[in-house]
N, C-alpha and C positions, 0 to 999 in steps of 0.2 A: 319837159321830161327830165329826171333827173337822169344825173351820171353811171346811178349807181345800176339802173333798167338800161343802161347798153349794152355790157356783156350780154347780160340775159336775152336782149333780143336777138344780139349776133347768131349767140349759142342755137338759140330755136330756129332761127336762118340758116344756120346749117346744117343742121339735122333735118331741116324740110328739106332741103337740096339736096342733100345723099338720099333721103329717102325716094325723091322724083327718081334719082340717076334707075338707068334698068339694070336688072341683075340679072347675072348669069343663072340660065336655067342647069338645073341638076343635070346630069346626064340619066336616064331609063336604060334600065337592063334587062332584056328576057330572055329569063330562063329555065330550062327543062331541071328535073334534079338532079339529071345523068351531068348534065355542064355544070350546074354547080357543082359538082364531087371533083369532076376533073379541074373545074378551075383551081378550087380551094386546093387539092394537091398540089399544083402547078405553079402556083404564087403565094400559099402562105409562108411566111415569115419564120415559123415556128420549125416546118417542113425545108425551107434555104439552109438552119442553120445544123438540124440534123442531118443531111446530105454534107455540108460543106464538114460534118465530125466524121461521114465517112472518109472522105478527101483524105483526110490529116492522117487517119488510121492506117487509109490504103500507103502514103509516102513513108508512115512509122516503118509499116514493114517493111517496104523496098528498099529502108536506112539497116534494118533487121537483115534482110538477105544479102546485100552487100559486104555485111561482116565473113563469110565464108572465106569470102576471095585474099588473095597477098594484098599487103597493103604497102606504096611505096613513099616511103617518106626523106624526107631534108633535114640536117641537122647542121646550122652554120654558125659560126662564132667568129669575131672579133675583139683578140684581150690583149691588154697592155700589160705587162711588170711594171711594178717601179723599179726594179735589179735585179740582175740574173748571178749565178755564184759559178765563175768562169773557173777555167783550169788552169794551174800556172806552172810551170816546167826551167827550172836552175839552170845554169851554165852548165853543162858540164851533165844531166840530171838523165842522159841518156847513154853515159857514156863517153869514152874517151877511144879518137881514131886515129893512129899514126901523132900521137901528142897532142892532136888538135880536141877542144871541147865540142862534143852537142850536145845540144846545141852550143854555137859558142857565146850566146848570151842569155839573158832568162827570156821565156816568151812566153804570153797569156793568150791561151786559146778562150773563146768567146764560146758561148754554151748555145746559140740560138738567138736570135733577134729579141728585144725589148716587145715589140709588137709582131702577135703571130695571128694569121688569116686560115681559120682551117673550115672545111664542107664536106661533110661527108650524106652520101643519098643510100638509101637502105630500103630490099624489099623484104616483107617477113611473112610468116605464111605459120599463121597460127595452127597448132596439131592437137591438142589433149581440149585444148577450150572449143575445139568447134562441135563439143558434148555440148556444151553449155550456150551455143550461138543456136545449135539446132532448137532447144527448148526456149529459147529469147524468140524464134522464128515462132514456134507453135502459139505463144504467147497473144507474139505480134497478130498472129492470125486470127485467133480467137477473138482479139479486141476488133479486128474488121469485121467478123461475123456479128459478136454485139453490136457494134456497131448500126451493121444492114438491120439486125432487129429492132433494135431501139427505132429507126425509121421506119420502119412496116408499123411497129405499134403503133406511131404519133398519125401515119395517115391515115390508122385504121381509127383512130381515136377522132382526128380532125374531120374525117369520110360521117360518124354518127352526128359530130357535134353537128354540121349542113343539114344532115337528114332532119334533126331535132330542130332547129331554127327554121328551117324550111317549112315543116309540119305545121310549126306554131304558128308562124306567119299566115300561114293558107284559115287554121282555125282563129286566130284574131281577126282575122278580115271579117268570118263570116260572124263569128261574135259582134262584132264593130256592127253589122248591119242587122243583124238580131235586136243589139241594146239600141239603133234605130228606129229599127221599128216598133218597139215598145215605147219611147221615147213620143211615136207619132200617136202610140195608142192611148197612153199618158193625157198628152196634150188634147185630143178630142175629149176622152173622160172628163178630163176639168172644166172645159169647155161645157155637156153635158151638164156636169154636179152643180155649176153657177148657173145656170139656166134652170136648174131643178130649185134652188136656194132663191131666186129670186122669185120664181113662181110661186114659192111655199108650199112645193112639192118634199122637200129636206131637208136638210138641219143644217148650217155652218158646217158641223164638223165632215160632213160628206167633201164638201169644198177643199177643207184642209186636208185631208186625206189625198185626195187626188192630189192635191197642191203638192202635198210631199213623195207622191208616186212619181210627179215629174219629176220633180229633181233629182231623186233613187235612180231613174232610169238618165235622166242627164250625168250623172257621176259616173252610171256604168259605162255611157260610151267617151267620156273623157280618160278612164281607167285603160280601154281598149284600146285608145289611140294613145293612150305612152306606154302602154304594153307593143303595139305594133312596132311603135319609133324604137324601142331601146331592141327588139328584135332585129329591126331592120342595120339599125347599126351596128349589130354587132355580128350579123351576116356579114356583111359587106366587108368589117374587119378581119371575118375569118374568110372570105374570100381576095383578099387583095384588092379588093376596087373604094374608090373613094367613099368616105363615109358617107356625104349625101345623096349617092347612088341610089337613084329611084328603082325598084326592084318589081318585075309582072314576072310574076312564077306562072309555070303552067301546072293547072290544078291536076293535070290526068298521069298518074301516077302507077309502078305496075301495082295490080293488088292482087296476084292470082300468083301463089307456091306451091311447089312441091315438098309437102313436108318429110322428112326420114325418121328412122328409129332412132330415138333419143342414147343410142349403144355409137352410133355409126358417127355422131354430129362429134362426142368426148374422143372418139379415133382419132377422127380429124382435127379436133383442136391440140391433143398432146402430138402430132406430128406438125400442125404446121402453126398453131399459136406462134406469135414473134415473140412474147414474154416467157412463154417454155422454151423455146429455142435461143435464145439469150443467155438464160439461165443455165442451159445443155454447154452452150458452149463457155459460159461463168466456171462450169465445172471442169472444161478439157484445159480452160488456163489455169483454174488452179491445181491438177495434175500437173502442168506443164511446167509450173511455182515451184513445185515440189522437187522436181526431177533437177531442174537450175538447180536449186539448193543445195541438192546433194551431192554436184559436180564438185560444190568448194573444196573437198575435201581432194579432190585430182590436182598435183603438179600442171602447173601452166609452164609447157612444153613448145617454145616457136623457135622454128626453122627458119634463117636468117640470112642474105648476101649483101656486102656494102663495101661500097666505092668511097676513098676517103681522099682527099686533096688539102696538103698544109704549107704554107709557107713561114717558117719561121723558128721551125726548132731543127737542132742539128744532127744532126749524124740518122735523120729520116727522110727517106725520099719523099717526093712531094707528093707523087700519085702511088696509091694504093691500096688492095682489096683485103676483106676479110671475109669469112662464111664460117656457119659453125650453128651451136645451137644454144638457146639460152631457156635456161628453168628457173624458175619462181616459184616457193611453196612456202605456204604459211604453215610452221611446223607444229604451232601449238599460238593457241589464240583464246585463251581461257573461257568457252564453250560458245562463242560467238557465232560457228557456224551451226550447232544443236541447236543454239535459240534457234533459227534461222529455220531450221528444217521443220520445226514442230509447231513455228508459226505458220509457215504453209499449207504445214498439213491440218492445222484448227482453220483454214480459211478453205480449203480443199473440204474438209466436214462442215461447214456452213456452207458452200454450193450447193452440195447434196442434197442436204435438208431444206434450201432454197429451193432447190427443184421440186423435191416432193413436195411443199407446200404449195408452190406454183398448180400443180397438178390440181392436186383438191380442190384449191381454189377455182380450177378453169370449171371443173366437172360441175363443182356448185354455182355457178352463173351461167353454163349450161342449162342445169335442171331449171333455174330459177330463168331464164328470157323461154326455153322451151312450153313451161308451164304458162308464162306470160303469153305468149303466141297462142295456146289455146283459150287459155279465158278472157282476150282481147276480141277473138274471132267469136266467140259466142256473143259479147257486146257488140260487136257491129250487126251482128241477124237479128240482135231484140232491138238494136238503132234504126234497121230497117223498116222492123213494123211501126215504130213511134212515129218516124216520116209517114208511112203513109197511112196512119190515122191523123197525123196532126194533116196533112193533105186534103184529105177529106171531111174533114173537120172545116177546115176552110171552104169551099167548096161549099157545104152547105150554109152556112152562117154567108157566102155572096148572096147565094137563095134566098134564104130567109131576108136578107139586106132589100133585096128586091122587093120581095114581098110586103115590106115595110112591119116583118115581124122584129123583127132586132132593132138595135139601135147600129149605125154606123161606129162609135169605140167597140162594140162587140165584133165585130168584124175588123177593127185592127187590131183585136186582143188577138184574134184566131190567126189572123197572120202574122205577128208578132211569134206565136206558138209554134208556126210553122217554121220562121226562121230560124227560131231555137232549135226546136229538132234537128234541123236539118245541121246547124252546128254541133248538136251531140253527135249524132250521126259522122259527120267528119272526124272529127275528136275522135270518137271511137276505132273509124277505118284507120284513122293515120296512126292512132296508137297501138293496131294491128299490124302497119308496116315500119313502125319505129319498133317494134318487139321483135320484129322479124333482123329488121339492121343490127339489131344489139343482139341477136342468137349469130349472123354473117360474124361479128366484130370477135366475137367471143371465139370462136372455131378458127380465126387469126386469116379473114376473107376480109376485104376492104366494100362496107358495104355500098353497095350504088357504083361502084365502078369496072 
């Protein structure tokens, strides 16, 4: 054996030994749709990090309302001179007492120490600006309420995506066993056409014909099972659970509503839609933009008490308070505060019109999933009769099978037929309560939960 065939066999030696080793079975999950809606709220990813934007929002504003209050602050320093400019006083520079000089020689008073240590602590208690902290408050609020909508939207969002994934999964299964049993029906036909071909009962191309029926219906269910697999995982993504999670849905689903006036469904969406009420409250902050804005033009007025402590300059006692009040105004600022205000108010008139569009919007995917809910519901009553014709269609072609009227692929044609139906049929009911969940989603209801 040469050198060159040892890797290669090594290599194939251990690929056969990890293939022996046993593997971890997938974990199975069964579930109802109601737990899937709750799970996927519960752990998706998308839903952690819209919650954790409320969080941030909710501590914005509790940084916002804490601006009302006095604020007490420290102010410390440590400074060196490099020379102080002392005082100097002559012989004599005070005067002359009884003949004698004062002083009687010259003497340099010292102005304060080279190094001075000074602290002073200060509360202040903002007056004219807590105009302007009140509208930072309203602001602040708004962004919590967007906030909570922006979340409602993403569950109400992530609540359909489940319903949709769930539906499809339930109708690719039964697809998958549909393109089955066509698949089986297939293979007897062929079976039949070469037994017809060899007898010179028919032609080759009867042969090749089935020949390529099989394979049409073998594509279809290889089609089905990677349509299943790429459903299945992308369930299980949008629920939090491991991507190989083996999934048993329960097929029994509600299918019985109560439908309302298509007046009553558009009420309910512009009051409680989260993307109109987002937008409701887009507009109370940018009102609230507005009003800040136009504070700039008010003196910034604080009321002020402070304890000051120094050592090191002279002729100041060490401990000592001041109170009083201090103003700040920007007298003229070549229209920087007009930009200001008339940008607000062009973001304050794009709310507005934010919103009214929101509306229209909602009203026209209203009309349009209500409209869908009805001509979904008349497919599932013509789905029904297709079942139980193709039902009985089977049913008789057993009979006839009996009777050795038909041929046995005739009767997996007819049951083939049947499993098809019966997957229109689903398809149809579920895309009755998938129009249903996207009329819930629409009207701002989370639907399935």
């Amino acid at each position: 054996m040469s050198r060159a065939c040892v890797p290669k066999i090594v290599v194939i030696t251990a690929i056969a030994a990890l293939g022996a080793l046993p593997q971890e079975a997938a974990e199975t999950r069964r579930l109802t749709l109601t737990e899937a809606v709750h799970l996927a709220i519960a752990q998706n990813r998308v839903l952690k990090i819209a919650r954790l934007k409320v969080i941030e929002n909710e501590q914005k504003k509790a940084g916002q309302r804490a601006s009302y209050y006095p604020a007490i602050s420290n102010q410390s320093n440590a400074l060196h001179f490099t020379d102080l400019q002392n005082i100097g006083i002559p012989a004599g520079g005070l005067g002359v007492v009884g003949g004698a000089l004062i002083p009687s020689q010259g003497v340099t008073l010292p102005q304060g120490d080279k190094t001075i240590v000074s602290s002073g602590t200060m509360i202040a208690q903002p007056l004219t600006q807590l105009l302007r902290i009140h509208d930072a408050n309203r602001i602040a609020d708004a962004e919590v309420l967007v906030s909570r909508d922006d979340l409602k939207k993403a569950e109400n969002q992530v609540a359909l995506k489940v319903h949709s994934l769930y539906y499809g999964i339930l109708i690719a299964r039964l697809q998958k066993r549909a393109a089955e049993q066509q698949v089986a029906y297939a293979g007897e036909h062929l079976r039949e056409s070469e037994d017809d071909v060899r007898n010179g009962s028919a032609l080759r191309v009867a042969a090749i014909d089935s020949r390529a029926g099989l394979l049409e219906s073998q594509q279809a269910v290889l089609t089905a099972e990677i349509q299943l697999s790429d459903m299945t995982t992308e369930l299980n993504d949008l629920l939090g659970l491991p991507l190989d999670t083996r999934l048993e849905l329960d097929t029994a689903v509600q299918a019985s509503f109560e439908q309302r006036p298509q007046e009553e469904y558009v009420q309910t969406a512009w009051a409680e839609n989260p993307e109109i009420l987002a937008a409701e409250n887009t507009v109370r902050k940018a009102r609230a933009g507005v009003a800040a804005a136009k504070t700039a033009y008010i003196p910034d007025l604080t009321a002020y008490a402070r304890h000051s402590y120094q050592n090191g300059v002279a002729f100041l006692v060490r401990n000592f308070g001041t109170f009083g009040f201090n103003l700040n105004w920007d007298v003229f600022d070549f229209g920087k505060r007009r930009a200001t205000v008339r940008e607000r108010e062009a973001q304050l008139a794009q709310a507005e019109e934010n919103l009214s569009r929101l509306k229209e919007a909602v009203a026209v995917e209203i009309e349009r999933s209500y409209n869908k809910v009805t001509r979904t519901r008349s497919m599932v009553q013509v789905a029904t009769q297709v079942v139980r014709l193709r039902e009985e269609s089977e049913r008789l072609a057993q009979n006839q099978l009996t009777q050795g009227v038909i041929l046995a692929s005739d009767r997996r044609h007819a049951s083939a037929g049947t499993y098809k139906a019966q997957a229109d049929f689903l398809q149809a009911n579920l895309g009755y309560l998938l129009a249903w969940a996207e009329l819930e989603q629409a009207i701002g209801h989370t639907p399935g939960f």
